[in-house]
C-alpha positions in Angstrom: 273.0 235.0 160.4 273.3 233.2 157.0 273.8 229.5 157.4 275.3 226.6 154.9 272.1 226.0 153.3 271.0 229.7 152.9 274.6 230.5 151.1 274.2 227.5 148.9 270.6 228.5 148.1 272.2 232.2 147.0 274.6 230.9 145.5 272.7 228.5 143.2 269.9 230.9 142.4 272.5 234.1 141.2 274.4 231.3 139.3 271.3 230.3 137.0 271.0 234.3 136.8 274.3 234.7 135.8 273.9 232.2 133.1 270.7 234.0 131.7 272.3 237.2 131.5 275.2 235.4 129.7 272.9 233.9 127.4 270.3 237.0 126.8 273.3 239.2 126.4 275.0 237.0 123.9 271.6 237.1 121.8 271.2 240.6 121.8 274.6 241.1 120.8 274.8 239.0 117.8 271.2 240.2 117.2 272.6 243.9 116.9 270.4 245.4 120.0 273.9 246.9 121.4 272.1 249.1 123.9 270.2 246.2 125.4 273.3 244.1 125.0 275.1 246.3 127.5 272.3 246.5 129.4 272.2 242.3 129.9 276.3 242.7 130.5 276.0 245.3 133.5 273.3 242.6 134.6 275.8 240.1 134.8 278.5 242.2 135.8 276.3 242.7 138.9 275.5 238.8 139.2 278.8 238.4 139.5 280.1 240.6 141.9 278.1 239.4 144.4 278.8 235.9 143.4 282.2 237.0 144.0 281.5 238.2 147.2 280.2 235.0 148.2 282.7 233.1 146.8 285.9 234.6 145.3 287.7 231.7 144.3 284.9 230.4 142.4 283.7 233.6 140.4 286.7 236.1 140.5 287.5 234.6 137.2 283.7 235.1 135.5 283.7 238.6 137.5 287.0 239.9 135.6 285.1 238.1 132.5 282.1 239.8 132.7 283.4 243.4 132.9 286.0 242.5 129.9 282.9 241.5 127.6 280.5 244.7 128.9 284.0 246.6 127.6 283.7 245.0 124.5 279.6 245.3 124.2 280.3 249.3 125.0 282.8 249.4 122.5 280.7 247.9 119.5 278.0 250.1 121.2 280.6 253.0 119.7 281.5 254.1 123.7 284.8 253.1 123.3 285.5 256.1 126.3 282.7 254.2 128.5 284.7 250.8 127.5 288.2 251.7 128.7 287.8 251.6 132.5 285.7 248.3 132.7 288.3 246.4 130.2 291.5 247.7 132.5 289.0 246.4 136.0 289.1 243.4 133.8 292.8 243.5 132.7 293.3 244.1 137.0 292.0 241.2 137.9 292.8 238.8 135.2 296.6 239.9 136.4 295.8 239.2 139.5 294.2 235.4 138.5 297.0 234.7 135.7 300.0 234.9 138.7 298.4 231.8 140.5 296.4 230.2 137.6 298.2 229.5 134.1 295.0 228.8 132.9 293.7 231.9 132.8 296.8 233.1 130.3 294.9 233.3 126.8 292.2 235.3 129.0 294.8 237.9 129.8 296.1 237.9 126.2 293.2 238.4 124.9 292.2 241.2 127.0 295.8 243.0 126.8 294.8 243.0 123.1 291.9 244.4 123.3 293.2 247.4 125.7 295.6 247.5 123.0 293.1 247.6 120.1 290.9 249.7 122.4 293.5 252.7 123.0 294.2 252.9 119.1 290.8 253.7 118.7 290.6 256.1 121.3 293.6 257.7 119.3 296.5 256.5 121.7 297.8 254.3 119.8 301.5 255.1 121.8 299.6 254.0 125.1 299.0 250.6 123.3 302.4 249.6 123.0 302.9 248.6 127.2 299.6 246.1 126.6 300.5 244.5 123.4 303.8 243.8 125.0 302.0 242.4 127.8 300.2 240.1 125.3 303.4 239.4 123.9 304.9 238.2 127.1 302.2 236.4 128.0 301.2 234.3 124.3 305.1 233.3 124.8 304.7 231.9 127.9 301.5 230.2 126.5 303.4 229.2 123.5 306.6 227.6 125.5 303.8 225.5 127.6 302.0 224.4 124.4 303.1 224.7 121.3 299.4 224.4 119.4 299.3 228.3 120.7 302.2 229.2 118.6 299.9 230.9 115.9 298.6 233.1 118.5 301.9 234.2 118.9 302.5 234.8 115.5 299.3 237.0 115.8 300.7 239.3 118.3 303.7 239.4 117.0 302.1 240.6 113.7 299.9 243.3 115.7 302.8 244.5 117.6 304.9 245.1 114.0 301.7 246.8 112.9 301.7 249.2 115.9 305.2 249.8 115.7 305.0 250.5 112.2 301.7 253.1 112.9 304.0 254.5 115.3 306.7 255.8 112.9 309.1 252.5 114.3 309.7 250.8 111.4 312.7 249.4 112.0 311.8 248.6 115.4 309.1 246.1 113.6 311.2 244.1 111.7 312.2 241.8 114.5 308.5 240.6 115.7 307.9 240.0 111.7 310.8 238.0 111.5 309.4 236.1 114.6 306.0 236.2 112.8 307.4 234.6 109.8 309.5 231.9 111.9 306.9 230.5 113.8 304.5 230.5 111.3 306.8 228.5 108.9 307.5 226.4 111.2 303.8 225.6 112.4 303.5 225.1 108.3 306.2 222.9 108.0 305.0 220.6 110.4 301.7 220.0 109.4 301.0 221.8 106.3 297.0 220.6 106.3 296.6 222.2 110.0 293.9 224.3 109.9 294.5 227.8 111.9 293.4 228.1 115.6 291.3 231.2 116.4 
């Protein structure tokens, strides 16, 4: 039978691993060593689960973190296919997460956008339309909370226009251009010097 100290001990010791594999994978990435990049991500992806195990409330969020960046690692990798199921695990959980935690929003965003981006290259780009939508929905809630994530909006608004557009819609994507151009005069008008959030 595991007891307080023994969990805490596990606990500890898979965190520092789950911090090396962050850290070796983030390396090999930027180095270009894709293949070993993934490699470090499944690593962590592993750490992580059983973290979660441990502890859900503590690492359900770098869990659903971890499998959207091994998505992304496959995907620069060129195994977009390999990339799809990890990045909707992800997009599951981070769901999940965003319905009780607000701080967790840009994470969904982010990753309904990459689905998004993901599917095009796959050559559905009609299957991204539900996810960009989804970002959509979520950058506005982000955006009515605080109103420095307004340019984000504008982004998505902007990628959703583009999609539309690639879709043979383009009347369809005047209205998030329009949006696009509001918000983003707006932001300008307001503090013309502001440099742009990424």
């Amino acid at each position: 039978e595991m007891t307080m100290g023994d969990w805490s001990s596990d606990v500890c010791s898979s965190d520092l691993l789950l911090s090396s594999c962050q850290g070796l994978a983030h390396v090999l990435f930027e180095a270009g060593s894709l293949a070993e990049a993934v490699s470090a991500h499944r690593e962590a992806v592993s750490v992580a689960r059983s973290l979660a195990a441990l502890d859900p409330e503590g690492y359900l969020p770098s869990l659903a973190t971890e499998r959207w960046h091994l998505a992304l690692a496959l995907d620069e990798a060129g195994r977009p296919g390999e990339a799809e199921p990890h990045l909707r695990e992800a997009l599951s959980a981070l769901r999940a997460l965003a319905a009780r935690d607000p701080g967790t929003w840009p994470d969904l965003a982010r990753a309904c956008g990459s689905l998004a981006d993901l599917l095009t290259e796959l050559g559905r780009p009609g299957e991204a339309e539900a996810p960009l939508r989804e970002a959509l929905s979520t950058r506005r809630a982000l955006a009515a909370l605080d109103p420095n994530a307004r340019l984000d909006l504008a982004d998505t608004c902007g990628s959703l226009a583009g999609l539309l557009t690639e879709l043979g819609r383009p009347g369809e994507a005047e209205a998030p251009l329009r949006e696009q151009v509001d918000i983003e005069s707006s932001v300008l008008g307001e503090c013309p010097n502001r440099p742009r959030e990424r």
